[in-house]
C-alpha positions as CSV (number, residue, x, y, z in Angstrom):
1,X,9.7,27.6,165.3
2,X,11.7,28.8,162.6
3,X,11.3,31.9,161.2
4,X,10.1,32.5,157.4
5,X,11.2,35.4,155.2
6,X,8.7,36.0,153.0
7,X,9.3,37.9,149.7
8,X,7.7,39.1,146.6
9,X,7.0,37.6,143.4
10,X,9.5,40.4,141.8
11,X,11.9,39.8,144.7
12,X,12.4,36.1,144.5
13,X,12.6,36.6,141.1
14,X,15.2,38.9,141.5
15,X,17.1,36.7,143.8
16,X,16.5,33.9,141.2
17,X,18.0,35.9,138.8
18,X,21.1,36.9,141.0
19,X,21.7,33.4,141.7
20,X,21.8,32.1,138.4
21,X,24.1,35.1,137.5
22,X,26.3,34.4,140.0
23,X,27.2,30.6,138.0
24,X,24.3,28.3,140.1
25,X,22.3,26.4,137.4
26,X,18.6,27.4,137.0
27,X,17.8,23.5,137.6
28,X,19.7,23.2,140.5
29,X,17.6,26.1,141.9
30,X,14.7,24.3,141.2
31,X,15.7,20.9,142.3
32,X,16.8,22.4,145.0
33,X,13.1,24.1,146.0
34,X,11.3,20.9,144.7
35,X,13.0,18.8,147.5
36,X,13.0,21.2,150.0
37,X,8.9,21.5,149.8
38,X,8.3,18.1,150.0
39,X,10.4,18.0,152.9
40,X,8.3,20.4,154.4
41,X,4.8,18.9,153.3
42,X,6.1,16.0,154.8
43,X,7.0,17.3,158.1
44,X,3.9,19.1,158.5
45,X,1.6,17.0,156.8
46,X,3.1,13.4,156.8
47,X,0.5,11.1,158.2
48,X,-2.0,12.5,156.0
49,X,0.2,12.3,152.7
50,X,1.6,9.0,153.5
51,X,-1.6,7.7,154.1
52,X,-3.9,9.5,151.6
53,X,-1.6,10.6,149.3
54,X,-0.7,14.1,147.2
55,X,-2.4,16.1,144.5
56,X,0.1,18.2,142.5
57,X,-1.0,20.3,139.9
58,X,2.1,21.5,137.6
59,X,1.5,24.2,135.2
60,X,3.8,24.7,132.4
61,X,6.3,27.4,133.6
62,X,9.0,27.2,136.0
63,X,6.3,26.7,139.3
64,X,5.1,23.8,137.1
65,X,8.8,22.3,137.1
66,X,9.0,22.9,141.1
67,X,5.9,20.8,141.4
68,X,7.0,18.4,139.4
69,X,10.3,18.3,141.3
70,X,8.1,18.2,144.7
71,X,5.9,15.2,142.8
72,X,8.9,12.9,141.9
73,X,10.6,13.5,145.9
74,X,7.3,12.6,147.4
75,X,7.1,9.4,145.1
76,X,10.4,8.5,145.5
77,X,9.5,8.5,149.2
78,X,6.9,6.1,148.9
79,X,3.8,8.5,148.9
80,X,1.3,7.9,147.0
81,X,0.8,10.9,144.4
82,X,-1.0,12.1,141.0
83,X,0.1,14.6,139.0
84,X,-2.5,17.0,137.4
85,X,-0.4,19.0,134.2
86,X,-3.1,21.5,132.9
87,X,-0.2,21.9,130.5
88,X,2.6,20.3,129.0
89,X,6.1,22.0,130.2
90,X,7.3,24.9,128.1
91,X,10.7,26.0,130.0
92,X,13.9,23.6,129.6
93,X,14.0,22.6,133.1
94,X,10.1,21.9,133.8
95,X,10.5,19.6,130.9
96,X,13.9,18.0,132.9
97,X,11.8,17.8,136.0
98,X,9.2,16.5,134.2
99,X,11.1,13.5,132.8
100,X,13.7,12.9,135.9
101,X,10.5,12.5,137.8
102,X,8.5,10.1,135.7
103,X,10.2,6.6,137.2
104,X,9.2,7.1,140.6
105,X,6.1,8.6,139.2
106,X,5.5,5.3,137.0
107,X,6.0,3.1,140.4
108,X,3.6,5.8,142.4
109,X,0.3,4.4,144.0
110,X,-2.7,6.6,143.0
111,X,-3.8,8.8,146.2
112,X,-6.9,8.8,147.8
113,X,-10.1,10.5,146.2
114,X,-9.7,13.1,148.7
115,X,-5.8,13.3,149.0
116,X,-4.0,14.5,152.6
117,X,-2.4,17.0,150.8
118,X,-2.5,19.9,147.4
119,X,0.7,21.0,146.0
120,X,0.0,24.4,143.6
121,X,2.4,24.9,141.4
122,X,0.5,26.9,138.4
């Protein structure tokens, strides 16, 4: 098993901060993240996504853009998922992950009533 650092709030905003200072784009950051988590959801919870599906919940901040950047990887994978926005994106890039997501979104089938998987990002 591979070890996890976990950090702070402050600190992986920090590192966010760092990063993007250092010339990487804040959307590549969160592109980057996006497909990395539904990797992982699908690696530890793949039978029960790809057979009932994922509910993400996208807030309008930059956790929102992540979640819509984990939404549109999992569609474009074939899982079935449904976006809940309690808001309508407010940062430049949740908007971009918003609207780079929406074709596989639009081709998604609807999950489950009780979906094999959650994805928080409020």
């Amino acid at each position: 098993m591979t070890p996890v650092r976990v950090v702070t709030a402050t600190q992986a905003a920090e590192r966010d901060a760092r990063a993007i200072a250092s010339g990487v784009p804040s959307f590549g950051l969160m592109r980057t993240a996006g497909e990395a988590a539904a990797a992982e959801l699908l690696r530890h919870a793949g039978d029960r996504a790809n057979a009932n599906g994922v509910e993400v919940y996208a807030g309008g901040g930059n956790n929102g853009g992540d979640a819509w950047v984990v939404a549109g990887a999992l569609a474009a994978r074939g899982v079935p998922v449904r976006v809940r926005a309690v808001e309508e994106p407010r940062t430049d890039d949740a908007k971009r992950a918003r609207d780079e997501a929406a074709p596989a979104l639009s081709a998604a089938r609807e999950p489950a009533a009780a979906p094999g998987a959650v994805v928080d990002g409020l």
